[in-house]
N, C-alpha and C positions, 0 to 999 in steps of 0.2 A: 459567474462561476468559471468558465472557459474563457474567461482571460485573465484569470488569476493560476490555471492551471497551466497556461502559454509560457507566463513569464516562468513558474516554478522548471519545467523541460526547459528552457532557455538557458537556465541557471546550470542543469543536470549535463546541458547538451554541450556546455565546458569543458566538463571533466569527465562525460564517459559516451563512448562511441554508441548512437543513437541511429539505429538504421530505421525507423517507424516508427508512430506513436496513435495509438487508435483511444479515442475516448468514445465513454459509453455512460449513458444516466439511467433514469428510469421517467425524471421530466416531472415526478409526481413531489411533488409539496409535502407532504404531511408521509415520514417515513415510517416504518415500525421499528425499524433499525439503524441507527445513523452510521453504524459503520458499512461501505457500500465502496467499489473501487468504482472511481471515477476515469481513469488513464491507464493503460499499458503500454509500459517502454517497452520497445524490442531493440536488446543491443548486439552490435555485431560480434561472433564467439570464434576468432578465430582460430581457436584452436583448436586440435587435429582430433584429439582426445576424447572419445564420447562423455566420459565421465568430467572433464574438466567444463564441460558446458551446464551449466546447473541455471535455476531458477527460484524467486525467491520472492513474498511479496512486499510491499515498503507502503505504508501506509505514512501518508505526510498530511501531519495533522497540527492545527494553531496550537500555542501553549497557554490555552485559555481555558474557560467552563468549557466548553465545545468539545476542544480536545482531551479533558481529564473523563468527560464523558464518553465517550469515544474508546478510550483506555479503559475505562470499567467493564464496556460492553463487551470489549474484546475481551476481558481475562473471565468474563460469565458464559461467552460463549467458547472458550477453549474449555472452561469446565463441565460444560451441558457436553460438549463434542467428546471431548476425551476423559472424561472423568478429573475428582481432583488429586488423586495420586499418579494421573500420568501428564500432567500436564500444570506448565508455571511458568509465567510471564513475571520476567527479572529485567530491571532496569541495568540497563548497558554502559550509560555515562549520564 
């Protein structure tokens, strides 16, 4: 699994300024939840502006059963978290 997340940051470290990358699991097999961050980029923010430095999370997931599950869990748990009128998962492209 960490050397498929190597090459994916290899790919990222391209195109966007990459000052760190800390990965994290849980090592355990059998999850309750497959959605689970496995990496954090830290990229560099050079900018002066507190408010221009933001943060944001990216979940990079196959486009397979894996990841369509993946996608469900996520839009059950934005609903369990914030209810279903304050929250909606929209596909972007």
């Amino acid at each position: 699994m960490w050397k498929n997340v190597e090459k994916v940051v290899q790919k990222i470290e391209k195109v966007l300024p990459i000052s760190s990358v800390h990965l994290m699991g849980s090592f355990v097999s059998t999850k309750r939840r497959p959605a689970d961050v496995d990496f954090v980029v830290m990229l560099h923010t050079p900018v002066k502006l507190k408010n221009k430095k933001w943060s944001f999370d990216l979940v990079i997931a196959p486009d397979n059963k894996h990841g369509r599950e993946l996608l469900e869990d996520n839009k059950k748990w934005m609903r369990q978290k914030y209810g279903a009128k304050k929250s909606e998962v929209m596909r972007y492209r």
